[in-house]
N, C-alpha and C positions, 0 to 999 in steps of 0.2 A: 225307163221302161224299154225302150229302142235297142237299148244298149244287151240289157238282159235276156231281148227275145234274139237276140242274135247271137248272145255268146255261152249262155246259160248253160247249151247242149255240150258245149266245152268240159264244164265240170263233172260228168260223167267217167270223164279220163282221168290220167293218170298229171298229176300237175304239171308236171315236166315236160309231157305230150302238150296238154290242153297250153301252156306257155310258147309251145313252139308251134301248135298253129295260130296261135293267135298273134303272134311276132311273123308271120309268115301273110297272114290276113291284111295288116296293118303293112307289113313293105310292099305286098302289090298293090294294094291302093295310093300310098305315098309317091312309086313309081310310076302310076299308071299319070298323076299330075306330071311327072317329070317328061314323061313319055309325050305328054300333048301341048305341054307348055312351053317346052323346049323346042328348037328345031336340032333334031338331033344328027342332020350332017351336017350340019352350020358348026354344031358342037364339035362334032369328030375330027371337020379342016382344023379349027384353030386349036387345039389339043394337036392334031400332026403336023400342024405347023410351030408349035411351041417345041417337039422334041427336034424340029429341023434347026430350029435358032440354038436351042441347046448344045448342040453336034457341033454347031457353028463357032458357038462360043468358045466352046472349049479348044478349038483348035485354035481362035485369034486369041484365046489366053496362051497358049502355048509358044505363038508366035510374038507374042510380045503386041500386038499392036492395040492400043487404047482406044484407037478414035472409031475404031469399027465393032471393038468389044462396048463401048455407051452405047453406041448405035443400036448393039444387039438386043440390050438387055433395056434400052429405050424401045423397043417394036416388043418385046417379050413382056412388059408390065402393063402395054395398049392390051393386048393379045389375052391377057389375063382378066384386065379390066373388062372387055367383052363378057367373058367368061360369067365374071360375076354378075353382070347386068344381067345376063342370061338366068342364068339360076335362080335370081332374086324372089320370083315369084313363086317357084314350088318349091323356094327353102320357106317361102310364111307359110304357103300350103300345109306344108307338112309339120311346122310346129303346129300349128291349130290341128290337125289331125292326133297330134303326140296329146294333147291338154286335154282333147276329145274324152279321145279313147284308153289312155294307160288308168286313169283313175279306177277303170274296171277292174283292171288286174289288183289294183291294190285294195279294193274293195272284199276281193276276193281271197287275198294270198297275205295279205298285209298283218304286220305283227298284233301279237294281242296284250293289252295289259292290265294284272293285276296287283291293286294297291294291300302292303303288307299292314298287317295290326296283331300285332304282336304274335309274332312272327306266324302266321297265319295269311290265306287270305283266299280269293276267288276271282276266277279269272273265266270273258266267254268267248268258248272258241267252236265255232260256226253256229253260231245262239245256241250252244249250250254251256253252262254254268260247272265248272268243276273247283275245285278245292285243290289249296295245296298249303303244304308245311315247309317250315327253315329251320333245320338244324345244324349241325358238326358237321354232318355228312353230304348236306347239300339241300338240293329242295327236293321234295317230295309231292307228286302228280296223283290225287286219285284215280284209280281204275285207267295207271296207264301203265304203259308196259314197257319193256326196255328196247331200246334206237340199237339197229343190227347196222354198223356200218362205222366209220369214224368219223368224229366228232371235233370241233376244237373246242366246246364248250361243254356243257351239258345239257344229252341231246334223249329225248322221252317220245316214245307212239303214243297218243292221245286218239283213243276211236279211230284207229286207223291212217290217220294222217301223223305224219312226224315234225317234231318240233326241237330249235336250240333254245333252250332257257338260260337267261341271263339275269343276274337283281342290275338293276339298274334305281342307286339311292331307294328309295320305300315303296317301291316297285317290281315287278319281277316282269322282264319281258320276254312272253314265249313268241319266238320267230318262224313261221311256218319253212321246214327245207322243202323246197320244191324241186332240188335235183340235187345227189347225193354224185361225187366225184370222183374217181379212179385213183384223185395224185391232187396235194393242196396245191393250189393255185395262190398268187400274190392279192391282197385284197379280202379272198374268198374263203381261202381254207378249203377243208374236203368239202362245205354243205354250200350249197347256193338260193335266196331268197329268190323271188320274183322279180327282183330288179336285176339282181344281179347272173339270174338266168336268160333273160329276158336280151339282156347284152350280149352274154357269151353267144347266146342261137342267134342274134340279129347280124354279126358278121359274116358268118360264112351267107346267111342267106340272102344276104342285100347281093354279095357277090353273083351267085346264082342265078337273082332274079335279075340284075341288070344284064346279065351275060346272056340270058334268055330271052329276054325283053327290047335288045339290044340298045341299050342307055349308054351312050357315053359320058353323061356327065349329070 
């Protein structure tokens, strides 16, 4: 219920939109732990002290000498080890936040399926009930209309929203596209799912938000 009064206003948008505020929702919060849980110039020194060891290193690899190169890379896996101690706590943070809250999006955006009976069947997508057929030519979506965009499978407007249809054995599963793509991606293809949107927007904006936020780590 918590969940719903908080993100429900999301679905008004456009899925794509409503995926990338709510990927955007969920990293300031996950940073906002990082932010307090951490000491973040305690973070920063050993982070610039780990690239001073590295500079180091590489010049006593060059120079040949072994006994100062252990040395280094023995102060540089202490250094590290900090590191992780550090983080320890707003890396559970944040998964318990991820187990929270993603189940939303897939409650929302998550595939739908319908069981075949000769060669027939019905399928419900956002509680409603529609019909569809299997022939030579593929499947067939009542009262839906044809996907303007490419596709790597077979891809149908259903009321508005767009879908890739796939049989999967005595099943047919309609996958909602929540962001349609410029150029296939590895993985992805032209169309991207909710998880797989959910990804592509959560890079650039972790970067942003840390950069803003000033996280080092």
């Amino acid at each position: 219920m918590v969940l719903e009064f908080l993100f429900n206003p999301l679905l008004s948008l456009s899925p794509a939109l409503a995926v990338l505020i709510f990927s955007g929702i969920i990293l300031v919060i996950i940073n906002v732990f990082y932010k307090v849980l951490i000491n973040q110039n305690a973070a920063k020194a050993i982070k610039d002290r780990q690239k001073e060891i590295s500079k180091k290193l590489q010049a006593e690899r060059k120079a040949g000498n072994t006994d100062k190169m252990n040395a280094l890379m023995k102060e540089s896996l202490q250094e590290n080890s900090k590191l992780m101690r550090m983080t320890l706590k707003p890396m559970i943070v944040s998964f318990i936040i991820v187990i929270i809250f993603l189940p939303w999006l897939h409650s929302v955006y998550g595939d739908g399926f319908g069981q075949i009976s000769d060669s027939k069947g019905t399928v419900k997508l956002n509680g409603v009930d529609y019909s569809f057929s299997i022939d030579n030519n593929g499947i067939t979506v009542d009262n839906a209309a044809a996907y303007k965009g490419p596709c790597d499978a077979q891809c149908v407007a259903v009321n508005g929203n767009a879908y890739e249809i796939t049989r999967e054995g005595d099943k047919v599963k309609f996958g909602p596209i929540v962001a349609s793509l410029p150029f296939a991606l590895p993985l992805l293809g032209y169309t991207a799912g909710w998880l797989g949107w959910y990804i592509l927007v959560s890079i650039p904006l972790v970067i942003i938000i840390r950069k803003l936020m000033k996280i080092y780590v």
